[in-house]
C-alpha positions, 0 to 999 in steps of 0.5 A: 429064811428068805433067799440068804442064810436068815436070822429072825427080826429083832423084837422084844426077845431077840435084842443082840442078836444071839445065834441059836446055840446062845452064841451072840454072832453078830458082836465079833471076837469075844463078845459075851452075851448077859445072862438074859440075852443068853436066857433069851437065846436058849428059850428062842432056840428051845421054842424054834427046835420043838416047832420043827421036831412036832412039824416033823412028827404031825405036820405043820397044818396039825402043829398048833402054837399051843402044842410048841408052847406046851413043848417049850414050857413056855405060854402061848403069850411068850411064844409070839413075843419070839415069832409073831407068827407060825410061819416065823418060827420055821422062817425065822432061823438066825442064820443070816449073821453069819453072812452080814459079820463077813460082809462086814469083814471084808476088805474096804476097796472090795466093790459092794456085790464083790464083797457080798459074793465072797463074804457069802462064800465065807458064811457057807464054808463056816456053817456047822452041822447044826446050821446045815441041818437048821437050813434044809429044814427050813428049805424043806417046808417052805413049800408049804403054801402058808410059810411061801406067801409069809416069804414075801414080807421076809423078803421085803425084810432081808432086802432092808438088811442088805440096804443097810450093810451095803449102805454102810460100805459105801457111804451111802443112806440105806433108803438111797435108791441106787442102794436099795437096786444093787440090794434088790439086784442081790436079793433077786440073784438069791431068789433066782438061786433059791427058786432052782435049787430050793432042795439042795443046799450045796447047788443052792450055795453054788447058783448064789456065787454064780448069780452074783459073780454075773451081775460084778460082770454087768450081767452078761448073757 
């Protein structure tokens, strides 16, 4: 979880980028996972469930690696090949295909930061319970000082992705830097959200589409 609904960096158990109740998010309309992309998917899904169920019950300084791989029947050895840390497990919540599949859906003459807005709209309005329930638990711990220093390299992580899809719209190489700015500008209109409505996740939603509803209009004060 950075500032925007987050999925977990792709890695050695996490190829297609399956959400996780199994389902692959990031393939469109009837695409089905194989058998060990969705084994994949279950055992990600069945470590990160059990990370927060112990972090609810003992706290997250008490909750140790081994205690959520006993949980999860998996070795500590297979739980870092998931999340490379403890902080990843509770940041890491494979949410963020809900919104890069939108942005991509959107219409093609749509400015980047308009398209963003909107496609963002759409990804909040569809998010299930479980989604919502995943969200708040992640908003809800990342006060904790351990996961907010991890944040940053989260950050450094959703800008890149943001890079790519905006880079992708527009024609553009993701390192070019005028879109890494308008990236790093939609990163830090999320931040800004996420910074004043951290424990609410509907004024979180609303601060999102405000923030990038003024920078379309040039930011005007």
């Amino acid at each position: 979880m950075s500032a925007l609904p987050e999925q977990a960096s792709p890695g050695p158990g996490h190829d297609t980028g399956p959400g996780t109740d199994g389902k692959d998010r990031g393939h469109g309309p009837g695409a089905r996972l194989g058998l060990r992309e969705r084994k994949k998917a279950k055992t990600r899904a069945a470590i990160r469930d059990h990370a927060l169920r112990l972090i609810r019950e003992q706290g997250y300084d008490a909750t140790t690696v081994e205690q959520i791989a006993d949980a999860a029947e998996v070795s500590p050895s297979t739980f870092f090949r998931y999340f490379p840390t403890k902080e990843d497990v509770v940041l890491q919540d494979d949410l963020d295909l809900l919104w890069i599949d939108a942005y991509r859906a959107q219409p093609a003459g749509l400015a980047p930061v308009t398209a963003m807005r909107l496609a963002l709209r759409e990804a909040f309005a569809n998010m299930s319970s479980e989604d919502i329930t995943t969200l708040r638990q992640t908003m809800d711990l990342a006060a904790i000082p351990a996961i907010r220093a991890r944040m940053l390299d989260e950050f450094a992580r959703t800008n890149q992705m943001l890079a790519t899809a905006i880079a992708e719209r527009s024609g553009h190489r993701p390192d070019d830097f005028a879109v890494q700015t308008v990236a790093g500008a939609v990163l830090g209109v999320a931040m800004a959200a996420w910074f004043t409505a951290a424990d609410d996740i509907e004024a979180f939603a609303d601060r999102l589409e405000r923030g990038l509803a003024l920078l379309e209009a040039g930011l005007p004060l």
